[in-house]
ZAMARGU-4260 file (C-alpha; in steps of 0.2 Angstrom, whole numbers, plus 5000, padded with zeros to 4 digits):
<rodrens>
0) 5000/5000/5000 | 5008/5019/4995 | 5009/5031/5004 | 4994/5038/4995 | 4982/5025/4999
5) 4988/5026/5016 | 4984/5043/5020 | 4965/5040/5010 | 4963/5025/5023 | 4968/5034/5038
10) 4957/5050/5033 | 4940/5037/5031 | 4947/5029/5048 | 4949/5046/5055 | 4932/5053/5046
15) 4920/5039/5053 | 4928/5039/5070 | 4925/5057/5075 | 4908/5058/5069 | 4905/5042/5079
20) 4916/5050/5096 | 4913/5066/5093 | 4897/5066/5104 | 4894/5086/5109 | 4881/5090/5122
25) 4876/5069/5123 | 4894/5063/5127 | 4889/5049/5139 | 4907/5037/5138 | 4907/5043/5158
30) 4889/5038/5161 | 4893/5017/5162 | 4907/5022/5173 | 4898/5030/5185 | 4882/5017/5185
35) 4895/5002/5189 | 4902/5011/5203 | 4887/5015/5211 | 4880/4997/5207 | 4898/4993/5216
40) 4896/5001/5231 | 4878/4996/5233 | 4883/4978/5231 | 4893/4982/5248 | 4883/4991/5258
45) 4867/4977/5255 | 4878/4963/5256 | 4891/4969/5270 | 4887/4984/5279 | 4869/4978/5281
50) 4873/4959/5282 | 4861/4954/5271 | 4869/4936/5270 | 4881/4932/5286 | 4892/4920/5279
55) 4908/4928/5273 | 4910/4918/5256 | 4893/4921/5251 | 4893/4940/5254 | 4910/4939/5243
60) 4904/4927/5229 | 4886/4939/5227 | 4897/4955/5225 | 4909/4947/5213 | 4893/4941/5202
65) 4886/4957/5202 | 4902/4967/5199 | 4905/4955/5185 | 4887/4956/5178 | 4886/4974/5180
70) 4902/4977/5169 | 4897/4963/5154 | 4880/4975/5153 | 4893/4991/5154 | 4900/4984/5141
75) 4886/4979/5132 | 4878/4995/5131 | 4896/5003/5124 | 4896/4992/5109 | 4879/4992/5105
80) 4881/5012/5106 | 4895/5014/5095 | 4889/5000/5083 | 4875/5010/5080 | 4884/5025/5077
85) 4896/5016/5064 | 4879/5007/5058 | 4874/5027/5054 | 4890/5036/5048 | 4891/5020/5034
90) 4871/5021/5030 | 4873/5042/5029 | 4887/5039/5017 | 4879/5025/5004 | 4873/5039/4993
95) 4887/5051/4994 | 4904/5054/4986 | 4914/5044/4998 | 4915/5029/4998 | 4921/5019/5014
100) 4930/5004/5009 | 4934/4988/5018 | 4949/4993/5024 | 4941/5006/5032 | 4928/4994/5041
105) 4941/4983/5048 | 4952/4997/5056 | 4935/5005/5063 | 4930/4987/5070 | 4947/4985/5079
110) 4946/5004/5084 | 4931/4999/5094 | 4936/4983/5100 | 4952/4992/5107 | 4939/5004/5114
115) 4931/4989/5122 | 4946/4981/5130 | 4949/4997/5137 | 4932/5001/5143 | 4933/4984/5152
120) 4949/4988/5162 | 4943/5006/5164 | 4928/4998/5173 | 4936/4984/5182 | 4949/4997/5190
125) 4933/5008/5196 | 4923/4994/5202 | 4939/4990/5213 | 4940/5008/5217 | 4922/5010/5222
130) 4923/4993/5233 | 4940/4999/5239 | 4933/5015/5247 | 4917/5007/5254 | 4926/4995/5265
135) 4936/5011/5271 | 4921/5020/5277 | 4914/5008/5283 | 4926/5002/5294 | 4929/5019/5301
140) 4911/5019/5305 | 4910/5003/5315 | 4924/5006/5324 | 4918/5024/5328 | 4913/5026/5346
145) 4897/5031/5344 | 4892/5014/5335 | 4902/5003/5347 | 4891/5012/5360 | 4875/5006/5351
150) 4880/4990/5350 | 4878/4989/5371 | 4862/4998/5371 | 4857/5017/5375 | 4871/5025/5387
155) 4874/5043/5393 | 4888/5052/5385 | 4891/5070/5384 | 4897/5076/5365 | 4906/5088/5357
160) 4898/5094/5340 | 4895/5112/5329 | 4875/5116/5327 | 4867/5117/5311 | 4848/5122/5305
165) 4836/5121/5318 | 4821/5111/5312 | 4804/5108/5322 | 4805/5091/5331 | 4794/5075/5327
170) 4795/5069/5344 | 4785/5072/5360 | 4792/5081/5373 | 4808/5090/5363 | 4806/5108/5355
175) 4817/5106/5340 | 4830/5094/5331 | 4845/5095/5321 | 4858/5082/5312 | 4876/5087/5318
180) 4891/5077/5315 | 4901/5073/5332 | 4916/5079/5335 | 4920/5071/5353 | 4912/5058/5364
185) 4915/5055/5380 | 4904/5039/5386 | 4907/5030/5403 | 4922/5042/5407 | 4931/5039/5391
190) 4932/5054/5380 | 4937/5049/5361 | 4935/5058/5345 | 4920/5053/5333 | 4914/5058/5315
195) 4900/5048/5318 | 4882/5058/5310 | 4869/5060/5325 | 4852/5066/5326 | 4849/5077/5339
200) 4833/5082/5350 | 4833/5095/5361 | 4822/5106/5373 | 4830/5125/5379 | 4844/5131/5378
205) 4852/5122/5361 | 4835/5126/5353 | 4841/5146/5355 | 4858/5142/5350 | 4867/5151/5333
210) 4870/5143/5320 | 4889/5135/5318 | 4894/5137/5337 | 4903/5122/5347 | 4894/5116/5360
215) 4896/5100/5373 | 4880/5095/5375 | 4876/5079/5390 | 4862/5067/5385 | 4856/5052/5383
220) 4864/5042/5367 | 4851/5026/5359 | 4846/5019/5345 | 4831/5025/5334 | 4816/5023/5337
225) 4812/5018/5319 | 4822/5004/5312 | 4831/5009/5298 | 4823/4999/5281 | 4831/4999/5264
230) 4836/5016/5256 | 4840/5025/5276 | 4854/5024/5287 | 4855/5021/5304 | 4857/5034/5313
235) 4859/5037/5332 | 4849/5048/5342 | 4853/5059/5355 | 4842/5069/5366 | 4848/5083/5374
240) 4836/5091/5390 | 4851/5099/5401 | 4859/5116/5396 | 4873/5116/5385 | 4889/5123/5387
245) 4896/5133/5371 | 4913/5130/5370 | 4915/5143/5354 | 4907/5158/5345 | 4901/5156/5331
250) 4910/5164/5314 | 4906/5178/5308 | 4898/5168/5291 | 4888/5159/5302 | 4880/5174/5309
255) 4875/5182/5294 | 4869/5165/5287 | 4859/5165/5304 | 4852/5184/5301 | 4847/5182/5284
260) 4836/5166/5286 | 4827/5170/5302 | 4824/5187/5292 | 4817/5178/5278 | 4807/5167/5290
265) 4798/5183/5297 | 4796/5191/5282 | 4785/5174/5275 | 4777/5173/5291 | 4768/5190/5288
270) 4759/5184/5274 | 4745/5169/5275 | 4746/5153/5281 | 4748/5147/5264 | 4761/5156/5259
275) 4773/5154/5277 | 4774/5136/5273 | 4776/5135/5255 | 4788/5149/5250 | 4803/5143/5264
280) 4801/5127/5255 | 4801/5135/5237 | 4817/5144/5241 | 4826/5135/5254 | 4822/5116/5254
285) 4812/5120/5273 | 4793/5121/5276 | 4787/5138/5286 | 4781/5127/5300 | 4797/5117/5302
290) 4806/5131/5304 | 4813/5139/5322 | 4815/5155/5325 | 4831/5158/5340 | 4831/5178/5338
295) 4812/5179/5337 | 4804/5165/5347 | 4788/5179/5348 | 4784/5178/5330 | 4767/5169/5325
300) 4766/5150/5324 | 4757/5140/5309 | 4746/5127/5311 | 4754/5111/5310 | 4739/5102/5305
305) 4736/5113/5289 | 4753/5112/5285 | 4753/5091/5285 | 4735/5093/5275 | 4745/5105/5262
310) 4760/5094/5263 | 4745/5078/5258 | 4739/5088/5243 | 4754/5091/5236 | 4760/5073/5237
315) 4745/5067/5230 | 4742/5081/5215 | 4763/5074/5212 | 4770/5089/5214 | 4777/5087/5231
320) 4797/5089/5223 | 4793/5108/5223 | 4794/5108/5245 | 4812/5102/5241 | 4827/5110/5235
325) 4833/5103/5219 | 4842/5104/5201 | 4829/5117/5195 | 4836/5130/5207 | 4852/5129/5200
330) 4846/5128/5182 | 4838/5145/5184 | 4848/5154/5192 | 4862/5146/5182 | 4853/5151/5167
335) 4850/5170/5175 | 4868/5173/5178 | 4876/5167/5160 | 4863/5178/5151 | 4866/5192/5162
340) 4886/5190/5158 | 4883/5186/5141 | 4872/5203/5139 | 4886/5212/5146 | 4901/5204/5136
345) 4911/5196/5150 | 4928/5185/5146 | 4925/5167/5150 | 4935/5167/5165 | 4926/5181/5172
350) 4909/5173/5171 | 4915/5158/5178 | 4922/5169/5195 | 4905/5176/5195 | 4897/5160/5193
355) 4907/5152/5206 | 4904/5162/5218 | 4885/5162/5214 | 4885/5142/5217 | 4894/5144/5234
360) 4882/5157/5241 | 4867/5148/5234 | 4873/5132/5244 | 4878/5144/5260 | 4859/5149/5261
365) 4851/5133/5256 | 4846/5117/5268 | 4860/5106/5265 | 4854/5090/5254 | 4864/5079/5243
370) 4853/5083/5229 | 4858/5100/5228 | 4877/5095/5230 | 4873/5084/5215 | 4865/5100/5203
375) 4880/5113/5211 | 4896/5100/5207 | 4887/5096/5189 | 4884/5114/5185 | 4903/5119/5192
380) 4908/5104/5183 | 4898/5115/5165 | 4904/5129/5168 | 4923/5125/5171 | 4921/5115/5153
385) 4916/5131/5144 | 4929/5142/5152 | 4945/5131/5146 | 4936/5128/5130 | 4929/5112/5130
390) 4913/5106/5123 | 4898/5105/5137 | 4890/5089/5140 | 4876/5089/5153 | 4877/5070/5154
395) 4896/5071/5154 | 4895/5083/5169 | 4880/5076/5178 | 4891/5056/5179 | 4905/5064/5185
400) 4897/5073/5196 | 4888/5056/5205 | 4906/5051/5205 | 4913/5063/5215 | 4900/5062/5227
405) 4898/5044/5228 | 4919/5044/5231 | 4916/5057/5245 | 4900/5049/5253 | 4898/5030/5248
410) 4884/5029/5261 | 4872/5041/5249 | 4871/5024/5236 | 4857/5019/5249 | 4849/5036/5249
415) 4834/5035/5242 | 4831/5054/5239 | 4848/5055/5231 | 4845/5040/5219 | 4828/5050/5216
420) 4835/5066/5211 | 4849/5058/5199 | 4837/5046/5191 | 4823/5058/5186 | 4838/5071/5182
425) 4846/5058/5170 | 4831/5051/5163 | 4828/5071/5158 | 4844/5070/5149 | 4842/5054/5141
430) 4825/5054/5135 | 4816/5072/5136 | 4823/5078/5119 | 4819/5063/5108 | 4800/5064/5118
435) 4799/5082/5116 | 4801/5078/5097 | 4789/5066/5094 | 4775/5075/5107 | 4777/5090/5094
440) 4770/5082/5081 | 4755/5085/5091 | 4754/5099/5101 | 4764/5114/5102 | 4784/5112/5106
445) 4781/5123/5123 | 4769/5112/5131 | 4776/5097/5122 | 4793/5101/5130 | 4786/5103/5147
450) 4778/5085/5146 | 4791/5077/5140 | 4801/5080/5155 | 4788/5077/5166 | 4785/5060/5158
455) 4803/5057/5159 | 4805/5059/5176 | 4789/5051/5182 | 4791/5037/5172 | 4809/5032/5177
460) 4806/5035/5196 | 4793/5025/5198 | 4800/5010/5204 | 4809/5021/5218 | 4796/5031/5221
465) 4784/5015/5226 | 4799/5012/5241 | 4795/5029/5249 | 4776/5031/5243 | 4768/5017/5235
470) 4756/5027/5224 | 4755/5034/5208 | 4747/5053/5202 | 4738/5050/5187 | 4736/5069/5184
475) 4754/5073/5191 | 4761/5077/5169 | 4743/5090/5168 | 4749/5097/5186 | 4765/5101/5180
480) 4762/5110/5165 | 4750/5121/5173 | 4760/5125/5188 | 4779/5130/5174 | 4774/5146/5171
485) 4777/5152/5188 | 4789/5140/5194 | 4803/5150/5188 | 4792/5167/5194 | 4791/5158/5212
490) 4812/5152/5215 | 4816/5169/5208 | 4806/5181/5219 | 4808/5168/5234 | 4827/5169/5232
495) 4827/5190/5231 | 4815/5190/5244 | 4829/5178/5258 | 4845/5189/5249 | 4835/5205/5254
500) 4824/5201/5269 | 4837/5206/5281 | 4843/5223/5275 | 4828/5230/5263 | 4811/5220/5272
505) 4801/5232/5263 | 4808/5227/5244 | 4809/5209/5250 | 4789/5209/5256 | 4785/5216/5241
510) 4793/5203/5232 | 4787/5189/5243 | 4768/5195/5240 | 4772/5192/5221 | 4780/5175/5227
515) 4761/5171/5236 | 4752/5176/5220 | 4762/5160/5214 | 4759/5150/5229 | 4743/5153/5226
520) 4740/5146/5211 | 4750/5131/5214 | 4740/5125/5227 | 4723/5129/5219 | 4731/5119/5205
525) 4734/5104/5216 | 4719/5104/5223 | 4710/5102/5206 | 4720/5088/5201 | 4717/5076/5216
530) 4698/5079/5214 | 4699/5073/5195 | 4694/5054/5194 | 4706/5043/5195 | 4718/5052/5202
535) 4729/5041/5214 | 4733/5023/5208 | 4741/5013/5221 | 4758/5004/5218 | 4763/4988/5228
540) 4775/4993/5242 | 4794/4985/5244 | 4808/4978/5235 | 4796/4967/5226 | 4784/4980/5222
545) 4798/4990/5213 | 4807/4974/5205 | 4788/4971/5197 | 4785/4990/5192 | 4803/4990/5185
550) 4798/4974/5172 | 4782/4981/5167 | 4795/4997/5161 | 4807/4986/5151 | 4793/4978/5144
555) 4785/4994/5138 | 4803/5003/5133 | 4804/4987/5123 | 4786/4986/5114 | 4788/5005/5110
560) 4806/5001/5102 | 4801/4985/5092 | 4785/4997/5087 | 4795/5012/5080 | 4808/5001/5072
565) 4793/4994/5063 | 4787/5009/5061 | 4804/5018/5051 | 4804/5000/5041 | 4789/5001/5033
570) 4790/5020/5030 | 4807/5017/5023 | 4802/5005/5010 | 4786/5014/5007 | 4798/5030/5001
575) 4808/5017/4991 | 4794/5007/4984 | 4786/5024/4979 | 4801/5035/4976 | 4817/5029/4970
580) 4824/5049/4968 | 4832/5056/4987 | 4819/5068/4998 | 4827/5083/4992 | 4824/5081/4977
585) 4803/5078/4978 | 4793/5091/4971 | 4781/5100/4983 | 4765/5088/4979 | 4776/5071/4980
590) 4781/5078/4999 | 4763/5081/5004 | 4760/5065/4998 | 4774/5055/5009 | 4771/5067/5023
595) 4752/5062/5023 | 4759/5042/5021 | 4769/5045/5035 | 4757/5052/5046 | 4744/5039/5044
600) 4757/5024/5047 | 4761/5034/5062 | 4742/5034/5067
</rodrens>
């Protein structure tokens, strides 16, 4: 072969091999990655952290099976992926000037076997990775003191730990509650220090306390109450009825955190009852009546049945994610600052600074979820792309943002609201464009866009969704779409109205008002949707229940993909039966005619 020929091959190689890679915004190579580590480190935490077998060699031989199954279906998936795109570049290219010899198609299929032996060792090294750090947490967590102090029952201790949020309490006989992290323990004499997580139930003085100050608190240290099923965590509890003694201030950061959400809190609480529960959760991620006031314990308190009745219609009209912080704060807000420094002609690095600082603040002020972790890191991931000049992938940056979290917190491969906000976030990614497509065939693109994410995400977290609350909305996609216009009205005017509340409360009641005009509608919204017919189906509860509803979804996914297979088969050899010439060359009359044949096959 010269050197001529050479070059040709290597420039088809090269040509069908970039259009193939070269993904853009729906670059998903890091996607089967971060699904086996999080199968990985699931594996272990069922299998050994919850002991759901005893015996050693079985807990070891399950893992192995998975880990080994879970990488052949990686694997799987990759080649049937890049097959297809290979599949498209050589069909695309039938009709044009190039012509892609066999050469070309040998050195393309030992590209993407090479691919595949590399994929494979990528995903064996992060499966070891992801198992690797699971035993390491784990073990620092059993031999914690705190745990070892479960294991002989409820003791009293006295511990060391820096406050956070102050949250109504569920229990009888305690104020409010918080979830701290321990710092020291000191149980039967024997002070040690602890990282251990510990929920916290107080009455007095630590109810007042500022946010972020070090306190040694004396109490009486037992297991919860509730036992800990699949998807939570066991966490200790720790209840607290004696004065505390701060052993520091808190910073000055804390402070103005502290003053700027109890402002926000007393400007709601002005308005309705409605409104005082709903817009804390709107903005921050925390209902009004959960909320605690340490500077204003005089301020007016809501009625916790109404706000449980609220809470009821809202989970039953399926729109119960909006009392939650989640990805769509960061999408607007995200979305509101690029404009802005795209209208005013910043340098890349410039907007990044500004929207780096824009991320830190909105986690500073908002309830501390790893959902919202999830949506920050993944937009931070984004943005840092476009500023060195990469191409932006939202499914690039949303994998490698589950990784970084799984890597820092393995535990969270259990949470069952973090599996919940990265399902229905990547199902959006993976399927609302192609929906969106084929809604607007029958309905206008705006309204077809906003079902087709709502379908998206319902449909994927179903099976999740029937371990926390087995029951189905019918009428959860018309809810949606009635309640997007204001959405983005309500996050927006919430999130001026807790920047502002503490040094313009006149602006920020102002805004707020406008913030209840949204309130309004969303709840008059969900009220008419659980009155339609029909409106709540019940799902069966449990593992079980899930491993069912998820079966029922492959069927379907794969009905609806033998269908439109079936579909672009019969239309494709209608054209050709009917029309030997390309589309583009069909006079007006002869495309009416195949858009009408078309439409019919597709009815």
């Amino acid at each position: 072969m010269n050197i001529h020929q050479t070059s040709h091959k290597a420039h088809g190689i090269g040509q069908v091999l970039v259009t193939v890679d070269e993904q853009g915004s729906v670059d998903g190579r890091i996607a089967p990655v971060a699904g086996m580590i999080w199968v990985c480190m699931l594996a272990y935490q069922i299998f050994i952290a919850h002991q759901l077998l005893h015996h050693p060699i079985y807990q070891i031989l399950c893992i192995t099976g998975i880990c080994i199954a879970g990488i052949v279906s990686a694997l799987l998936w990759v080649s049937m992926h890049m097959r297809a795109g290979v599949k498209h570049v050589y069909e695309n290219h039938k009709s044009s000037a190039l012509r892609i010899s066999p050469e070309v198609r040998r050195g393309v299929a030992r590209y993407i076997h090479r691919t595949l032996l590399w994929y494979m060792v990528i995903l064996i090294v992060a499966c070891g990775c992801a198992l690797l750090r699971a035993h390491v947490v784990h073990s620092e967590s059993s031999h914690d003191p705190v745990a070892h102090s479960m294991t002989q029952g409820a003791s009293t201790a006295q511990i060391v730990f820096q406050t956070q949020t102050v949250t109504a309490s569920f229990r009888h006989g305690f104020d409010c509650m918080m979830r701290v992290s321990a710092q020291y323990v000191a149980i039967n004499g024997v002070h040690e220090p602890s990282h251990a997580a510990i929920q916290v139930f107080a009455q007095g003085s630590l109810c007042s306390a500022t946010l972020g100050q070090q306190v040694l608190a004396q109490g009486r240290l037992h297991a919860s109450s509730f036992p800990a099923g699949f998807g939570s965590q066991e966490i200790p509890w720790f209840d607290v009825r004696q004065p505390i003694t701060v052993l520091a201030d808190s910073s000055h950061l804390n402070q103005a955190r502290q003053r700027i959400y109890e402002a926000f809190i007393q400007q709601t609480r002005l308005l309705d009852a409605q409104s005082a529960v709903l817009i804390p959760g709107i903005t921050m991620g925390l209902l009004g009546n959960n909320a605690i006031l340490a500077q204003a314990p005089t301020s007016p308190e809501i009625d916790r049945s109404y706000a449980k009745s609220l809470q009821r219609i809202f989970t039953d009209a399926g729109i119960v994610h909006l009392m939650a912080v989640s990805g769509g704060h960061v999408v607007i807000l995200l979305a509101l600052w690029l404009q802005l420094c795209r209208t005013a002609q910043l340098p890349a690095w410039i907007t990044w600074i500004i929207i780096g600082h824009a991320l830190v603040g909105l986690r500073l002020i908002m309830m501390p979820v790893a959902s919202l972790d999830r949506a920050l890191m993944m937009a931070a991931l984004a943005q840092t792309a476009r500023c060195i000049g990469r191409p932006s992938s939202s499914i690039s940056s949303f994998s490698w943002s589950i990784v970084l979290l799984l890597f820092a917190q393995p535990q969270l491969c259990v949470d069952l609201g973090f599996a919940l906000s990265c399902t229905s976030v990547g199902a959006i990614l993976a399927w609302s464009n192609r929906l969106t497509h084929a809604l607007h065939m029958v309905m206008p693109r705006t309204i077809a866009a906003t079902l087709a994410v709502t379908l998206s995400a319902q449909f994927a977290t179903t099976p999740i969704t029937a371990l926390i609350n087995p029951q189905y909305a019918l009428w959860a996609p018309l809810a949606n779409i009635l309640i997007t216009p204001v959405i983005a009205i309500a996050t927006i005017c919430g999130i001026l109205g807790l920047c502002t509340a503490w040094c313009i409360p006149v602006f920020a009641h102002c805004i707020l008002v406008v913030c209840s005009w949204c309130c309004s509608w969303i709840t008059s919204v969900a009220r008419v949707c659980t009155q339609l017919p029909g409106n709540i189906i019940p799902l069966p509860s449990e593992v079980g229940g899930a491993g069912i509803i998820l079966l029922i979804q492959i069927l379907i996914v794969s009905v609806i993909k033998y269908c439109t297979a079936q579909l672009k088969t019969r239309i494709v050899h209608r054209f050709h039966a009917g029309h030997a010439q390309h589309r583009s060359m069909l006079t007006p009359w002869q495309r009416v005619q195949l858009w009408i044949a078309e439409t019919r096959l597709m009815l």
